[in-house]
N, CA, C and O atoms as a GROMACS GRO file, in nm:
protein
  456
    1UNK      N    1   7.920  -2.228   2.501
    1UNK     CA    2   7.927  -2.099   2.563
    1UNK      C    3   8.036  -2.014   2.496
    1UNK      O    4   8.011  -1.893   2.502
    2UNK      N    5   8.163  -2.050   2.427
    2UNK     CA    6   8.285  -1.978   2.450
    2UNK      C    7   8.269  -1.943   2.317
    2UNK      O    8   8.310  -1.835   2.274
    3UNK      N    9   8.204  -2.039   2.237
    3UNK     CA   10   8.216  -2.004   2.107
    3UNK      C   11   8.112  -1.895   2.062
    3UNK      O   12   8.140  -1.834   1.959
    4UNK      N   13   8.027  -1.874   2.109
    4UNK     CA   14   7.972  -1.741   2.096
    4UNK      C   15   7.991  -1.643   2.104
    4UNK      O   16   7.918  -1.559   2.051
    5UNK      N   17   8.079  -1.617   2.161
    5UNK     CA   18   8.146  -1.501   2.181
    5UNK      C   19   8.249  -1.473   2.140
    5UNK      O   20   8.336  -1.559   2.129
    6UNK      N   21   8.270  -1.340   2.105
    6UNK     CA   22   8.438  -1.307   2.069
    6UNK      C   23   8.494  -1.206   2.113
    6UNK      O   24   8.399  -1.130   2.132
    7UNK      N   25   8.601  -1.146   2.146
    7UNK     CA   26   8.661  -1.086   2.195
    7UNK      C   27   8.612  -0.918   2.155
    7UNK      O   28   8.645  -0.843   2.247
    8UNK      N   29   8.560  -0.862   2.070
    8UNK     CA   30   8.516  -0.730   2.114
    8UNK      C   31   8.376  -0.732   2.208
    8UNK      O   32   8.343  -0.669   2.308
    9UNK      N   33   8.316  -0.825   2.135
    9UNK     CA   34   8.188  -0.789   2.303
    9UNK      C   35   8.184  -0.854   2.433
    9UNK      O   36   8.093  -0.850   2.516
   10UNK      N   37   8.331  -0.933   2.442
   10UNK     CA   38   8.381  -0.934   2.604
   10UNK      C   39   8.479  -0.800   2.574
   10UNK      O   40   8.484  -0.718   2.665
   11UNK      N   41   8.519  -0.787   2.512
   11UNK     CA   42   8.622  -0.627   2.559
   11UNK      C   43   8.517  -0.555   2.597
   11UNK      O   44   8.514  -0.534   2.719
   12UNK      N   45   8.375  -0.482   2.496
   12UNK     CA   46   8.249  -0.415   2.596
   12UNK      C   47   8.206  -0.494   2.711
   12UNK      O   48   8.165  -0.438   2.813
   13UNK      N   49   8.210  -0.592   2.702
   13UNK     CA   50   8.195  -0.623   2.858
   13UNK      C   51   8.264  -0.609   2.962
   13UNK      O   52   8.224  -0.613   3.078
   14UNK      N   53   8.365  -0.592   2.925
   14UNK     CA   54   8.492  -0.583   3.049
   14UNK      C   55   8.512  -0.455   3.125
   14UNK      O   56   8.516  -0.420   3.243
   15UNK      N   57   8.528  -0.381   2.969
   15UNK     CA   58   8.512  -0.208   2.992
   15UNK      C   59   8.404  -0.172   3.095
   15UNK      O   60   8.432  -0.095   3.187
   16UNK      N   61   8.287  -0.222   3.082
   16UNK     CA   62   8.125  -0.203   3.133
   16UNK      C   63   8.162  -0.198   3.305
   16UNK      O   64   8.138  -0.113   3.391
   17UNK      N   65   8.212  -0.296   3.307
   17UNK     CA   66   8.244  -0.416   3.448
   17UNK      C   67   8.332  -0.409   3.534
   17UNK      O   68   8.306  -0.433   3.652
   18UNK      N   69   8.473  -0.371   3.485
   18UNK     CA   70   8.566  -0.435   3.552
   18UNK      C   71   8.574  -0.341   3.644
   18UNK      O   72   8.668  -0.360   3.722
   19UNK      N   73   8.498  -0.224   3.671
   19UNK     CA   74   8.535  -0.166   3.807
   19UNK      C   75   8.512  -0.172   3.915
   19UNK      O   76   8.555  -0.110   4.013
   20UNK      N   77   8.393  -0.298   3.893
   20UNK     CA   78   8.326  -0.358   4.025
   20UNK      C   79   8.410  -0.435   4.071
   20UNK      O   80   8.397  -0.456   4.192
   21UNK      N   81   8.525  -0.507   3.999
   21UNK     CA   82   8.587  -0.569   4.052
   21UNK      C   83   8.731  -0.536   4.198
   21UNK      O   84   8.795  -0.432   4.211
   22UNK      N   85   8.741  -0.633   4.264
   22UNK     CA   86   8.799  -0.610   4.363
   22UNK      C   87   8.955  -0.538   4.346
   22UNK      O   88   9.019  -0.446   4.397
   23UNK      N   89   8.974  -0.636   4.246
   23UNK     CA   90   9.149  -0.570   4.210
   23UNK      C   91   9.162  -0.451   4.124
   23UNK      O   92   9.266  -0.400   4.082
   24UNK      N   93   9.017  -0.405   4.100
   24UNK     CA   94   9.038  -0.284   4.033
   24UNK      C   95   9.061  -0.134   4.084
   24UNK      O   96   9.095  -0.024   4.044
   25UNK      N   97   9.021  -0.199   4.196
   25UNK     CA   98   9.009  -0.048   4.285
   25UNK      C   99   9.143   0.068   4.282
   25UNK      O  100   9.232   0.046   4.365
   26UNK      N  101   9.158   0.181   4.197
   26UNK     CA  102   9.245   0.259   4.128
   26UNK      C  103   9.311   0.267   4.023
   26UNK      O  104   9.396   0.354   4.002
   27UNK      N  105   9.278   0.178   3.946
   27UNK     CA  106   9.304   0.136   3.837
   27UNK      C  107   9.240   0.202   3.726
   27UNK      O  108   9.136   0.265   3.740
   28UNK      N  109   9.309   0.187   3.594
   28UNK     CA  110   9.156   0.209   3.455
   28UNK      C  111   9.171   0.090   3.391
   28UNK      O  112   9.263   0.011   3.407
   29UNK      N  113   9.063   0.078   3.305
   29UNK     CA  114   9.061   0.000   3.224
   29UNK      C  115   9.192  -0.062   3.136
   29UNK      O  116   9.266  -0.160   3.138
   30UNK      N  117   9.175   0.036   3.075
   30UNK     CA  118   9.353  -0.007   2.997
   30UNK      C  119   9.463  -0.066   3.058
   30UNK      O  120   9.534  -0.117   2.972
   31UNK      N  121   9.498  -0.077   3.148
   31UNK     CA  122   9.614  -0.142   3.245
   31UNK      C  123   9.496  -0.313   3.256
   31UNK      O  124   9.547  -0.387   3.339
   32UNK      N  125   9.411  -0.356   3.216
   32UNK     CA  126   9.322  -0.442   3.235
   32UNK      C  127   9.290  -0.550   3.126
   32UNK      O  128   9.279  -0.672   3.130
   33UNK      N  129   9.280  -0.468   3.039
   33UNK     CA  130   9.241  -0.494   2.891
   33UNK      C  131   9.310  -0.579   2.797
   33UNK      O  132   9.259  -0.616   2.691
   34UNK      N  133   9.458  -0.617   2.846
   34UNK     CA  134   9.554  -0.746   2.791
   34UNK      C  135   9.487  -0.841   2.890
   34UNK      O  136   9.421  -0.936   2.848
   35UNK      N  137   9.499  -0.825   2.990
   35UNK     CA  138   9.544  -0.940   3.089
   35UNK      C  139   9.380  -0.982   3.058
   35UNK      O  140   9.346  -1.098   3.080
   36UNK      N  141   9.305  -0.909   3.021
   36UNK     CA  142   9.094  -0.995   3.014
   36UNK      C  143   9.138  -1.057   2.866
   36UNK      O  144   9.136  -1.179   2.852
   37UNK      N  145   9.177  -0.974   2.758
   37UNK     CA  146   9.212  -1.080   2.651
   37UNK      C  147   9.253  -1.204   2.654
   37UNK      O  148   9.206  -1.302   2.598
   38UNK      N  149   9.360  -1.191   2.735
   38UNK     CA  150   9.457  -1.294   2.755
   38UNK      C  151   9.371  -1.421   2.792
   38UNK      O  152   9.378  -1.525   2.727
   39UNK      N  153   9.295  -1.406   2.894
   39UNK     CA  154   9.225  -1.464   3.006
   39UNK      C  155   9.115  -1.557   2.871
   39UNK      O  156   9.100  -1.676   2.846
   40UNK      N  157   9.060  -1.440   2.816
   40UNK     CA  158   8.914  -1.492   2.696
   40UNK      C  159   9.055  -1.563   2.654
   40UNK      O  160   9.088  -1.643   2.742
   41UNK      N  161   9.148  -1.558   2.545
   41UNK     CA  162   9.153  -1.641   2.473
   41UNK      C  163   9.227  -1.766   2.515
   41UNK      O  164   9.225  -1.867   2.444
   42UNK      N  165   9.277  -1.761   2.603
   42UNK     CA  166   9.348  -1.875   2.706
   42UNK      C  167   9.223  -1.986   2.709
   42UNK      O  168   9.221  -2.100   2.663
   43UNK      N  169   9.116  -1.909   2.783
   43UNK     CA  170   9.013  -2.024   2.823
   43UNK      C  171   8.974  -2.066   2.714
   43UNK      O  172   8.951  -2.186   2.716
   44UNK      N  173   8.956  -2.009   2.609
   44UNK     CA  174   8.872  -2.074   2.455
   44UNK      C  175   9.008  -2.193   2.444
   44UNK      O  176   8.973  -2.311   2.436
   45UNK      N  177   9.125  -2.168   2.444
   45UNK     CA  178   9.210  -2.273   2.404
   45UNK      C  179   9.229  -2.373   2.506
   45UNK      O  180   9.324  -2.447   2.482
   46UNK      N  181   9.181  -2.391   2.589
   46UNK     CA  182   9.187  -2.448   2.711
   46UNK      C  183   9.059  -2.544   2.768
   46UNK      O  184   9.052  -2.629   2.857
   47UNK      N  185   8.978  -2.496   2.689
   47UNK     CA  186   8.809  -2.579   2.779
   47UNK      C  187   8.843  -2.709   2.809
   47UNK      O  188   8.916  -2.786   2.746
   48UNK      N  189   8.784  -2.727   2.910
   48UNK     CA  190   8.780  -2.873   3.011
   48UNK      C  191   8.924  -2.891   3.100
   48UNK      O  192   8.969  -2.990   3.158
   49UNK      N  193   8.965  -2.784   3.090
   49UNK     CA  194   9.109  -2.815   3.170
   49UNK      C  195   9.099  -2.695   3.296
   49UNK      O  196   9.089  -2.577   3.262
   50UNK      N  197   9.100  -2.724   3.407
   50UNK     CA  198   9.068  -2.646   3.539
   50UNK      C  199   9.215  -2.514   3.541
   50UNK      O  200   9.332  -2.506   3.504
   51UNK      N  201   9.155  -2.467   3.579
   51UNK     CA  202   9.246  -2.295   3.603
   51UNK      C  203   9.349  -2.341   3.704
   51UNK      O  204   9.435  -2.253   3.704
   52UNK      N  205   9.381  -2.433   3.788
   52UNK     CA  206   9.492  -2.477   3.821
   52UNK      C  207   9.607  -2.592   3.783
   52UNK      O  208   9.716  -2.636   3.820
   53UNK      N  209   9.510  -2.608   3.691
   53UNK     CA  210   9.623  -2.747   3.563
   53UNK      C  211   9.671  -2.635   3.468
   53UNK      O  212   9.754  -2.677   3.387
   54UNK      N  213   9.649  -2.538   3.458
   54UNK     CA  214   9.664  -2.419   3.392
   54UNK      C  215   9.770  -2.268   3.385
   54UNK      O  216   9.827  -2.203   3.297
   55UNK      N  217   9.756  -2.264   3.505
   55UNK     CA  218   9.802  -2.109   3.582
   55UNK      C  219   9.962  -2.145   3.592
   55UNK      O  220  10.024  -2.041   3.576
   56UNK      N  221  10.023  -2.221   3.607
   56UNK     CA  222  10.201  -2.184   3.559
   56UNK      C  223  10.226  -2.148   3.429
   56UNK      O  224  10.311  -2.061   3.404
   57UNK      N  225  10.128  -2.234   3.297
   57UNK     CA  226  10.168  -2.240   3.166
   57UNK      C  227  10.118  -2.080   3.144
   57UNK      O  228  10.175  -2.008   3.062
   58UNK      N  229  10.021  -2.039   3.216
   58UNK     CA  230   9.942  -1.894   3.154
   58UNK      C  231  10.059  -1.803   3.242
   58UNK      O  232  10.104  -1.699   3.194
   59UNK      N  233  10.080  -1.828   3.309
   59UNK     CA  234  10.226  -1.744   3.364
   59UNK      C  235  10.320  -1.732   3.326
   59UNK      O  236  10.383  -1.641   3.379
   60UNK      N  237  10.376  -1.794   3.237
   60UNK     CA  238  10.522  -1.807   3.129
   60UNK      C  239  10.482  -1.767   3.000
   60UNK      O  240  10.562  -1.727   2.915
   61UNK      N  241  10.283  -1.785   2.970
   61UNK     CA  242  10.288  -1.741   2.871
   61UNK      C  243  10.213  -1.582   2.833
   61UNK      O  244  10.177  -1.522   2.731
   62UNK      N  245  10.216  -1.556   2.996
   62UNK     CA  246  10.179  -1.409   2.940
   62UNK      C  247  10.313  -1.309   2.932
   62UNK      O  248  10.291  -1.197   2.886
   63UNK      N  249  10.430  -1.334   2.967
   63UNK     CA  250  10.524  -1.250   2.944
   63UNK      C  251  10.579  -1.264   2.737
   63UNK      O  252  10.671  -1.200   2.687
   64UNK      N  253  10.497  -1.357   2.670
   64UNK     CA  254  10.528  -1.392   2.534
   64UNK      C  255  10.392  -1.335   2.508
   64UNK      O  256  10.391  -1.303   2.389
   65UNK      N  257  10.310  -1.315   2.548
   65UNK     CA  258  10.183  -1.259   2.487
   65UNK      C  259  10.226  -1.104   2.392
   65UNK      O  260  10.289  -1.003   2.425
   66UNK      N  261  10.152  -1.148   2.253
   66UNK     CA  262  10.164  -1.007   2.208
   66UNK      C  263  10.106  -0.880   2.255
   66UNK      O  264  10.144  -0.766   2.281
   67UNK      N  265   9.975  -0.962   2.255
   67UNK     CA  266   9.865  -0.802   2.336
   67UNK      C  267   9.940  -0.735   2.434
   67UNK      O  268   9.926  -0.615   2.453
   68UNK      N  269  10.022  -0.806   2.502
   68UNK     CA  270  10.049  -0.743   2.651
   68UNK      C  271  10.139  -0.627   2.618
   68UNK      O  272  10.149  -0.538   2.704
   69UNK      N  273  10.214  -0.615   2.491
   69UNK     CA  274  10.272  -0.500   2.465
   69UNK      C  275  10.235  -0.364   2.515
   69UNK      O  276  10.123  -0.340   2.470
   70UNK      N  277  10.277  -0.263   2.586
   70UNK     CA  278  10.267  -0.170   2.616
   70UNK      C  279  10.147  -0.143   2.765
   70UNK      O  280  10.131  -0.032   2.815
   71UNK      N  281  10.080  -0.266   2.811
   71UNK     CA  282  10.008  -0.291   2.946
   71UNK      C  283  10.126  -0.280   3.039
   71UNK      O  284  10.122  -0.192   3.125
   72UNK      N  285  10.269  -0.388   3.028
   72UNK     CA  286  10.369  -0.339   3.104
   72UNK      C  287  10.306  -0.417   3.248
   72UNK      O  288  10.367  -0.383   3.349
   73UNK      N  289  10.227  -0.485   3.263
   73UNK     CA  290  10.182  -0.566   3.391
   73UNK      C  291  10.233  -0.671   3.414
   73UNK      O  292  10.237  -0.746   3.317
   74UNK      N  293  10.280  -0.712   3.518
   74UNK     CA  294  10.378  -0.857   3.576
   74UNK      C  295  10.236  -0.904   3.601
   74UNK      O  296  10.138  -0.831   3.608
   75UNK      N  297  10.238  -1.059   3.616
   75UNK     CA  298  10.136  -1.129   3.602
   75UNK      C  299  10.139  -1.103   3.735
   75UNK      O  300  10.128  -0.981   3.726
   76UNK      N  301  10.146  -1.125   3.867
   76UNK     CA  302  10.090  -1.088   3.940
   76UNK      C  303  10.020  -0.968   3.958
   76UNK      O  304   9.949  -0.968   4.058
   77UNK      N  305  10.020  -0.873   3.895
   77UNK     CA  306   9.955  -0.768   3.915
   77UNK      C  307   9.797  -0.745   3.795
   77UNK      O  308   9.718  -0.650   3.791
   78UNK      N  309   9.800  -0.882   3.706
   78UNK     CA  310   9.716  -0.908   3.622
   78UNK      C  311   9.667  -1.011   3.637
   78UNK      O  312   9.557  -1.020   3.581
   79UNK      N  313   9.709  -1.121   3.703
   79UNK     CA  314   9.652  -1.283   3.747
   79UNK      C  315   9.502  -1.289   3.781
   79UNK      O  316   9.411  -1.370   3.760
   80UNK      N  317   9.511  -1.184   3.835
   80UNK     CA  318   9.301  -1.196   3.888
   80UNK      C  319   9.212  -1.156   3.815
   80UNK      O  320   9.090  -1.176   3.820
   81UNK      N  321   9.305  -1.070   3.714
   81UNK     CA  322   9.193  -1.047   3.580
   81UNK      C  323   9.216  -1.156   3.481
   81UNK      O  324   9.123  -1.221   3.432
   82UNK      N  325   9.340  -1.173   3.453
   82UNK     CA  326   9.311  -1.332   3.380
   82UNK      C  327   9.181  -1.404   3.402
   82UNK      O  328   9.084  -1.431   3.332
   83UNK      N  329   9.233  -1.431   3.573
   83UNK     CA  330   9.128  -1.566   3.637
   83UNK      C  331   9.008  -1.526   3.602
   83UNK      O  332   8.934  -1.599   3.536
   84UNK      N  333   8.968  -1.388   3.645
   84UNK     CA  334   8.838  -1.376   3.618
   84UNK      C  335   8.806  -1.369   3.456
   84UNK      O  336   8.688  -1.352   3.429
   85UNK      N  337   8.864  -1.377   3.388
   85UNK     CA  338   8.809  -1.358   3.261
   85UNK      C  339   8.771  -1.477   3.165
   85UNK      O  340   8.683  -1.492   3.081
   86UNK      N  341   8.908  -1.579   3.230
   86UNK     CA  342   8.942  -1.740   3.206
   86UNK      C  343   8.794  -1.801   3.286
   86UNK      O  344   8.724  -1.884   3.228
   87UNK      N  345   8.764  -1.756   3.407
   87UNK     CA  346   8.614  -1.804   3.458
   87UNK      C  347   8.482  -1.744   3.352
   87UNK      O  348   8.392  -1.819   3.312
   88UNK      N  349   8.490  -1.638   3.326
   88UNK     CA  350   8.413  -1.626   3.288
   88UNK      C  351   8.355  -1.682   3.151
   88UNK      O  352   8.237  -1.709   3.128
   89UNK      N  353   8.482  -1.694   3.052
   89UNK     CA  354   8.421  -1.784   2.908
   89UNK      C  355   8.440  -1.919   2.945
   89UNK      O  356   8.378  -2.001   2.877
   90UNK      N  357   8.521  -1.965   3.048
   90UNK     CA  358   8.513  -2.114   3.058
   90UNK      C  359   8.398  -2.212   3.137
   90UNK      O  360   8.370  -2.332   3.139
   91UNK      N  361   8.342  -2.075   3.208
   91UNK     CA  362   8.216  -2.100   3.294
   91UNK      C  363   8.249  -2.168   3.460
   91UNK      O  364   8.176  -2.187   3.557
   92UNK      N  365   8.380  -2.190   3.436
   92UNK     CA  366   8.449  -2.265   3.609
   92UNK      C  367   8.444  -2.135   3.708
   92UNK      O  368   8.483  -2.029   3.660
   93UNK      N  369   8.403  -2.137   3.833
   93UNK     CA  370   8.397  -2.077   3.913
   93UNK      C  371   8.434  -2.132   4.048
   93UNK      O  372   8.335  -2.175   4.108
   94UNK      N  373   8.565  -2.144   4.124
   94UNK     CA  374   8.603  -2.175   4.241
   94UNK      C  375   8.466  -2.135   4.360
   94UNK      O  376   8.423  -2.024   4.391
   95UNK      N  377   8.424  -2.262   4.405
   95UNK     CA  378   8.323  -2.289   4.502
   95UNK      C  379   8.348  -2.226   4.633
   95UNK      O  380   8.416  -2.301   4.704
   96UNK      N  381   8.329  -2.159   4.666
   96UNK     CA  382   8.389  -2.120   4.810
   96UNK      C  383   8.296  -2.165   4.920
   96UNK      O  384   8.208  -2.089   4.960
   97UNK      N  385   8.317  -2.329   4.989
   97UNK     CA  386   8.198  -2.373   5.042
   97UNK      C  387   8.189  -2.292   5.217
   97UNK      O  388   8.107  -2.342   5.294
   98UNK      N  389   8.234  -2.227   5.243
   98UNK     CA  390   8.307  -2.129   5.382
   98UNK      C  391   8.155  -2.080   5.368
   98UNK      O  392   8.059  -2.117   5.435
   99UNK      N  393   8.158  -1.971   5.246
   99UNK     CA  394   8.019  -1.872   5.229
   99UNK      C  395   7.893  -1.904   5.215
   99UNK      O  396   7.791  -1.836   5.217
  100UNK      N  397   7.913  -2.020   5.202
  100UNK     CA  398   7.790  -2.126   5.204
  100UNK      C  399   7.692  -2.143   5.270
  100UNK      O  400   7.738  -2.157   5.384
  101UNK      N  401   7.560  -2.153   5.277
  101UNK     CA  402   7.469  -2.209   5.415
  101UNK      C  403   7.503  -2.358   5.431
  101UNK      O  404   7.542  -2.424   5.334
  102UNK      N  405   7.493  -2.393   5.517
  102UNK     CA  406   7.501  -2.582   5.504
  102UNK      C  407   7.441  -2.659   5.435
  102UNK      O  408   7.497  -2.757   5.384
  103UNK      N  409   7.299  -2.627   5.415
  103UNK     CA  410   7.227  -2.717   5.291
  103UNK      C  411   7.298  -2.670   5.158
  103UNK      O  412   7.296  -2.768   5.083
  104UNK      N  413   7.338  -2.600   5.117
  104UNK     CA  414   7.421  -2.545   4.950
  104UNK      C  415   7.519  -2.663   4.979
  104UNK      O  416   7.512  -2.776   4.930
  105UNK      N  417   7.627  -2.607   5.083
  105UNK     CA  418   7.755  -2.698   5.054
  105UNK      C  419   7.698  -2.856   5.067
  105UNK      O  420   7.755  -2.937   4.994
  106UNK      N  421   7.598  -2.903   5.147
  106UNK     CA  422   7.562  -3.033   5.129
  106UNK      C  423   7.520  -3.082   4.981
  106UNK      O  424   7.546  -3.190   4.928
  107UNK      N  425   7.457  -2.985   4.934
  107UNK     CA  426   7.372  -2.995   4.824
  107UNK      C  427   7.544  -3.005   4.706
  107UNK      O  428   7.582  -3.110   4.654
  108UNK      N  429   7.594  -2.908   4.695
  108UNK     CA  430   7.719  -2.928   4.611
  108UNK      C  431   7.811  -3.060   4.627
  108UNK      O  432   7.842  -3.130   4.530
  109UNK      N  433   7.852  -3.088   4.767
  109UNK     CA  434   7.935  -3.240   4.780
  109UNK      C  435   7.864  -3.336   4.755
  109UNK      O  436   7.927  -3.442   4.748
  110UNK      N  437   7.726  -3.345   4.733
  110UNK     CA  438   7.645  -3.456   4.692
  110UNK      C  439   7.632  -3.503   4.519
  110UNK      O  440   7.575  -3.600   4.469
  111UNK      N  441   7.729  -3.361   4.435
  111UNK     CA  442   7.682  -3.364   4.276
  111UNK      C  443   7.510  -3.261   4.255
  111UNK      O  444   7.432  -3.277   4.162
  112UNK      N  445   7.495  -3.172   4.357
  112UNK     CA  446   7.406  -3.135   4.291
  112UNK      C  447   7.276  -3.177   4.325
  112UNK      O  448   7.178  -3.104   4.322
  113UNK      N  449   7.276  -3.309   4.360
  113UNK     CA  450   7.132  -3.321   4.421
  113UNK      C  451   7.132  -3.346   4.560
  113UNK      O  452   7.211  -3.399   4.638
  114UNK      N  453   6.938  -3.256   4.575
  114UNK     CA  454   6.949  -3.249   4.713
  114UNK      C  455   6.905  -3.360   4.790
  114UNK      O  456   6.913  -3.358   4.912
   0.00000   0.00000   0.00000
């Protein structure tokens, strides 16, 4: 998956997108656009390792990130675009079994089969 892609046609993708997103609401793009880099190339260097064996080292290492020059965003105020961006080339998506019908979440704690 990750290797197909490279970072200008997730940057058009991001641009396209990111205003649907929740944490975007007043925002533009550009205040966005390190922290989705960051996120793509984190996860390419990262596959098979879960976004919470992860998220301190990507926190110490986005204040050393070059891109982030001139974004000026504290990782908390960029963490959810990371995540989402780190989900998106790594393909991990936190299960939220709450939103679930009962046969899904049965179907998921079983591995998938029903």
């Amino acid at each position: 998956m990750a290797e197909n892609r490279n970072w200008n046609e997730e940057d058009s993708w991001w641009r396209n997108n990111f205003s649907s997103r929740p944490y975007a609401t007043g925002r533009n793009y550009e205040e966005f656009r390190p922290a989705y880099q960051y996120g793509f190339e984190s996860g390419q260097h990262n596959m098979g390792r879960g976004w919470n064996e992860v998220e301190s080292d990507l926190r110490s290492g986005w204040e050393k990130f070059e891109g982030r020059k001139g974004a000026g965003g504290t990782w908390d105020s960029v963490k959810h675009a990371v995540k989402d961006a780190w989900d998106r080339i790594t393909g991990h998506h936190e299960v939220d079994t709450d939103k679930m019908a009962d046969f899904e979440e049965d179907r998921v704690t079983r591995g998938g089969r029903l």
